[in-house]
N, C-alpha and C positions, 0 to 999 in steps of 0.2 A: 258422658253423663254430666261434667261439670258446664262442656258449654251451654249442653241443655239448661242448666241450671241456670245458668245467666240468662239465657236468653225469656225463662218463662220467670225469672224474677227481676234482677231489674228492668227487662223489655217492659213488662206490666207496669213496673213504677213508673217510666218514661211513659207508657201508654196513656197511664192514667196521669199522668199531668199534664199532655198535652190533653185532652179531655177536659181539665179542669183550666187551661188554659181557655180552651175554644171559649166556653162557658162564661170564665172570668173576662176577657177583654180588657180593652182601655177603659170602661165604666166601671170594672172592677179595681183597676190600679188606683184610679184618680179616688175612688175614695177610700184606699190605704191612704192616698196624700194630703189629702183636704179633712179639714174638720172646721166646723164652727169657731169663727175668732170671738174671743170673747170683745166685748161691747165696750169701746173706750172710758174712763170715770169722766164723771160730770163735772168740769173743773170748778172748782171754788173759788168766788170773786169777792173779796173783803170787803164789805161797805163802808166808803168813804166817812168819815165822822165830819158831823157837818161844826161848821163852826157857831158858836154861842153869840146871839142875840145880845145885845146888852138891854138890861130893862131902864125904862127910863128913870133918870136922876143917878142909875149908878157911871161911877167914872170907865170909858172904854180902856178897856187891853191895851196897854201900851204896843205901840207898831215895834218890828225885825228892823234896830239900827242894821245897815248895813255895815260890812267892816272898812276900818279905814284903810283906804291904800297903800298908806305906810307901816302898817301892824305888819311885824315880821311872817312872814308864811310857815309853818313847823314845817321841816323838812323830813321825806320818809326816812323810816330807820335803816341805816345804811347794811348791805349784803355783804357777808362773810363772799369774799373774794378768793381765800385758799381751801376750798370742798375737794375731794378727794378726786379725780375723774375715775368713773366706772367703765375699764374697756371692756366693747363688747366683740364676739369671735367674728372679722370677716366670713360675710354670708349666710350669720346666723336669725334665726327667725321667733317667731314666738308661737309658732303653730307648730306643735310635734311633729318629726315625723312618723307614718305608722311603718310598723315593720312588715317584712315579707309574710306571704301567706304563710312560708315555712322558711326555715332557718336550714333544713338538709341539705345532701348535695343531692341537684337534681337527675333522677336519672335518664336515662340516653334515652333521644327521641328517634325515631325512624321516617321522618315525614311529618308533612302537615294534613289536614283534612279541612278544607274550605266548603262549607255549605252551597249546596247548587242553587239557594236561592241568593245567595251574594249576602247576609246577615254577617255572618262572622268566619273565624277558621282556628281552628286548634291543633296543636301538636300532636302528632301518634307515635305514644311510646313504639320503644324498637321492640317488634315480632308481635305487635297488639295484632287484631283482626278487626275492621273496622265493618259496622254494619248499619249502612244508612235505615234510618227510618222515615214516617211519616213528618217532616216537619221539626227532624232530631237528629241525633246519630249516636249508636251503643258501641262503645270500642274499648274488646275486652281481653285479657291475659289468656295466651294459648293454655293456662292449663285453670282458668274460668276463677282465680283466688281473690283476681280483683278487673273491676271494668271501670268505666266512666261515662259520664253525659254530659252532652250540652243543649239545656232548653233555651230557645230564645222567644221571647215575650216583648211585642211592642210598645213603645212607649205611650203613654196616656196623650192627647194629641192637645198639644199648646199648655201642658204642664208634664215637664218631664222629672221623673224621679233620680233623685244621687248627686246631684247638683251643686247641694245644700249644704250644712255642715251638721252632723249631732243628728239631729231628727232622721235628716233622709236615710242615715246608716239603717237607723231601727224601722221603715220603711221598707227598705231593701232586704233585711231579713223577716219579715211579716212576708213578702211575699214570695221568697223560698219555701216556708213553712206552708203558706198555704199551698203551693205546687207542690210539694212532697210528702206532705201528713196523712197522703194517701197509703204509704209504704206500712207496711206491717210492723208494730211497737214504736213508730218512729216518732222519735222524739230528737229534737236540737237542740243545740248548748247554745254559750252566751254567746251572741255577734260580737266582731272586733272589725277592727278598720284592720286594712292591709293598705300596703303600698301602691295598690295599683289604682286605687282611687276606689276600689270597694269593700265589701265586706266579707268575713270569710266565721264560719261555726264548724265545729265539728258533730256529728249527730251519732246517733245509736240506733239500731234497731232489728226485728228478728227476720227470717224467712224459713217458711215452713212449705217443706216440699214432701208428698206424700206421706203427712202426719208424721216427720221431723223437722224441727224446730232447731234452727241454730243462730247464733249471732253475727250480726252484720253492723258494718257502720263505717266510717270514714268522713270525709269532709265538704263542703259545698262553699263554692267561691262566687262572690256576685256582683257582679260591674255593670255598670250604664252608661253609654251613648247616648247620643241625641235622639237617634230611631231605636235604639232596643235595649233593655235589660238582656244582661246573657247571667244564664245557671248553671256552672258547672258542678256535677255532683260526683265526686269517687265513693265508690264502693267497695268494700273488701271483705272476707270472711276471715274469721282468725288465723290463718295462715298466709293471708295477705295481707293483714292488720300494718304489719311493720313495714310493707312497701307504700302506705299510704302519704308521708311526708315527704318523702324523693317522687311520687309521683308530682303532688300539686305544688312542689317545687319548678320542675319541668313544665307541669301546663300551666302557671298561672305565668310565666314568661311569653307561651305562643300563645296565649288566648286573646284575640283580636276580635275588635266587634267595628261590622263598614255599618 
């Protein structure tokens, strides 16, 4: 009954975002990316003050003596020469770096799972059951408490997202949300950068399976290459809840995108 469960809840949400995927496209992405730049300011040019006329019978301006060449030059004010030196730590930078998606210890993989169309490949927890789908793949715990996905979505053509710094993050989760907001209560938390060059939320949200409702949630990890955004999304029920951070410890080391 549980894997039932996975299969007719999160298979649906993976359904329905490739769905929203088909739909969304690279015309979709690229205007998450792009917006209107605002208009440069009109720069302001001083008007030169012209010089005064002299009316006639009055005496002219005395002309700019130039200085005499022998008039001492002031010399600049001399630099404190004993300033403190500030070391800085070999190898250090001034760009944080971000931290792991998760800080647990990751747990034990059993394989990998490379996509048949050569997109990407992810690691399969040990005794998962892997179940390719359309354009995805669901791969879920023998006893259905928690599974995973990976959607991949190509890149918007001749502007690719994640690239950037600050903006592209909030990019990058705009377009999680819009592939999974299909899920039932689902709602996401705040994007963070990770280590691996993307971003990573944790979400919430319910599934109601023959007029029972219960909660679900876990985390989504999001990275970009040149040809594709990859989505990974774990999913857990409360008694998978606490195997969520040892999972996307584990997969956010094998998740490879060609």
């Amino acid at each position: 009954m549980k894997q039932r469960f996975w299969q007719w809840g999160l298979g649906c949400l993976v359904a329905g975002a490739i769905v929203l995927l088909g739909s969304l496209g690279s015309s979709g992405l690229l205007s998450f990316a792009q917006s209107p730049a605002p208009a440069p300011p009109t720069p302001v040019v001083p008007a030169l003050e012209a010089t005064p006329t002299p009316t006639p019978g009055e005496p002219s301006p005395p002309a700019a003596t130039p200085p005499n060449a022998n008039s001492p030059v002031p010399s600049p004010a001399a630099q404190p020469t004993n300033l403190p030196q500030v070391p800085f730590p070999s190898g250090s930078s001034l760009t944080p770096v971000a931290p792991p998606a998760s800080t647990a210890p990751p747990a034990a993989l059993g394989g990998d799972y490379q996509d048949p169309n050569g997109r990407f490949r992810v690691g399969v927890l040990k005794g998962y059951k892997v179940n390719p789908l359309a354009g995805s793949v669901l791969i879920e715990a023998p006893d259905g408490s928690l599974a995973y996905t990976v959607v991949p979505q190509s890149q918007p053509a001749g502007v690719p997202i994640g690239f950037g710094s600050g903006l592209d993050n909030e990019v990058l989760a705009k377009v999680a949300t819009s592939v999974f907001q299909r899920g039932e209560g689902f709602q996401p938390g705040l994007p963070r950068p990770e280590a691996g060059g993307g971003v990573v939320m944790d979400w919430i949200g319910t599934l109601t399976i023959a007029g029972q409702a219960q909660p679900v949630g876990g985390m989504i990890l999001v990275r970009s290459s040149a040809k594709n955004i990859l989505l990974l999304l774990v999913a857990a029920t409360q008694s998978g809840s606490g195997q969520v951070p040892n999972a996307i410890a584990a997969l956010e080391k094998s998740l490879q995108s060609f």
